[in-house]
C-alpha positions in Angstrom: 110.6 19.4 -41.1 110.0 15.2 -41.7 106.4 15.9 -41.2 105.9 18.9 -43.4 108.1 17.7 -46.4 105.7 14.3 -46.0 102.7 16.3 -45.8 103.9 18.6 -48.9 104.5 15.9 -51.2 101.0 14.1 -50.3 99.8 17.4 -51.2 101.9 17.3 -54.2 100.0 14.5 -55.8 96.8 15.6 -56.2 97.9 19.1 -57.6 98.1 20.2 -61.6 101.2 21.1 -62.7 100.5 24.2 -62.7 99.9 24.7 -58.9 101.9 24.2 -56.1 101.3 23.5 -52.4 102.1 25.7 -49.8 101.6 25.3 -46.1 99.3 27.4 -44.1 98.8 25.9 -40.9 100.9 23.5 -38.9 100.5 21.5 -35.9 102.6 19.0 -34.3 102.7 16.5 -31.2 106.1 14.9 -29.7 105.0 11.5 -27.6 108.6 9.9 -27.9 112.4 10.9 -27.8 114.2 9.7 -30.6 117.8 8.7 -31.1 120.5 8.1 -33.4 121.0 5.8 -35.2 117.0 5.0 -35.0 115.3 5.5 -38.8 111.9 7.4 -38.9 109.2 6.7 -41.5 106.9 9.3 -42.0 103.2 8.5 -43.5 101.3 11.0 -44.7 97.8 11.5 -46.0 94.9 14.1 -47.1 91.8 13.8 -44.8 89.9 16.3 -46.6 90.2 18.8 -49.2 88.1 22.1 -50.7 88.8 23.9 -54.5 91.7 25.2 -53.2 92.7 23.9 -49.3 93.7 20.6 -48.4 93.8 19.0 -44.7 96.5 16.5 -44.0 98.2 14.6 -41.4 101.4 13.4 -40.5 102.5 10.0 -38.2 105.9 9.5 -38.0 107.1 5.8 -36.1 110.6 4.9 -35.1 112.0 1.5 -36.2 110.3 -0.4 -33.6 106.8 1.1 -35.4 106.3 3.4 -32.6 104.1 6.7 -32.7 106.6 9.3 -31.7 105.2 12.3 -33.4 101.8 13.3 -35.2 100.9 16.5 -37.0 98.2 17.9 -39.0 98.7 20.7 -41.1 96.8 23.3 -44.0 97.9 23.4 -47.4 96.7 26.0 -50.5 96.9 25.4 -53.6 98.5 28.2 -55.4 99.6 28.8 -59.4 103.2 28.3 -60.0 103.4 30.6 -62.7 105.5 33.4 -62.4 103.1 36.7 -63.0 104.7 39.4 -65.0 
C-alpha cells in the first residue's frame, strides 16, 4: 500500500487537473522484515512515460537506510470528469 500511494502521487504530479492516475500494473519485491517501531520512507519516481502511461518505481528503506522493498508499477492517465 506505502509503495502504490508513493507511486500514485509521483504520478500525481505530472497530471492536469483534469486527469487522474490510476494503477494498472503492480509489482513488488520483499528483501527485509520490518518491525515496529522502525519508520519507512518511501521514494518514488517516473522512469518513463507515453501520452497516456507512465512507468514508475518504488524503494522503500527502513531507518537504518536499508532497501527492504522495491516495486515498479503502470499507471494511466484517465479524465476525472464525471460523464453524464
Amino acid at each position: 500500500s506505502l509503495a502504490d500511494s508513493a507511486m500514485g502521487f509521483a504520478c500525481m504530479t505530472v497530471l492536469s487537473p483534469s486527469q487522474m492516475g490510476t494503477t494498472v500494473e503492480f509489482k513488488i519485491g520483499f528483501f527485509k522484515a520490518v518491525r515496529m517501531p522502525d519508520r519507512l520512507l518511501a521514494t518514488a519516481r517516473i522512469l518513463a512515460h507515453g501520452r497516456n502511461l507512465y512507468f514508475l518505481e518504488c524503494e522503500i528503506r527502513n531507518s537504518k537506510r536499508q532497501l527492504v522493498a522495491k516495486a515498479a508499477s503502470t499507471c494511466k492517465a484517465v479524465s476525472s470528469e464525471v460523464r453524464k
